[in-house]
C-alpha positions, 0 to 999 in steps of 0.5 A: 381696262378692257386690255386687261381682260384680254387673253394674256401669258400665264406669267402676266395672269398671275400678277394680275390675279395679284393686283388689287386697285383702291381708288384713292382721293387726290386731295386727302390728309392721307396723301399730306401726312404721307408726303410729310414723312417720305420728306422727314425720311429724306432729311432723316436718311437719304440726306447722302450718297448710299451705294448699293440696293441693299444698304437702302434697304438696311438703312430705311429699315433701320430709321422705319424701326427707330421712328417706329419705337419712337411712336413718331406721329404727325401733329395735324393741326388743320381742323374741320373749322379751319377747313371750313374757312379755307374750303369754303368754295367746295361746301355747299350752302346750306339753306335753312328750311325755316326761309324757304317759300315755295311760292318764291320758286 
């Protein structure tokens, strides 16, 4: 971070002043419902050969639109309870008060 903050040239400055960092979790449903549509992608348009930047760029466009208007969405079917399960070992335990004796300690 500090390299940053150093004295750079005017071009490196201005793309820096563009630059905005958003600390993401690695472990995230976001992360899984994005990788579930770059994989749909992948099987939907980029299952051949495309020649040139460009025709990428019309061809993506193009199924981004269709899926889009199609109001595509992603069925999430791993609940909280399920999490619970799975994840246990993340979850703290939670102790009720009620069986607490502080002369236990």
């Amino acid at each position: 971070m500090r390299r940053l903050l150093q004295p750079k040239p005017a071009a490196y400055a201005r793309i820096c002043q563009k630059l905005e960092i958003h600390y993401t979790p690695k472990h995230g449903s976001w992360l899984n419902m994005a990788e579930i549509e770059l994989s749909v992608l992948a099987r939907q348009c980029l299952d051949r050969r495309i020649p040139d930047r460009e025709t990428l760029a019309g061809e993506v466009g193009a199924w981004e639109a269709e899926r889009n208007a199609a109001e595509s969405s992603i069925d999430w079917r791993f609940t909280s309870a399920d999490a619970r399960i799975k994840l246990k070992h993340l979850y703290p335990e939670i102790v009720e008060e009620s069986s607490y004796d502080p002369n236990l300690s």
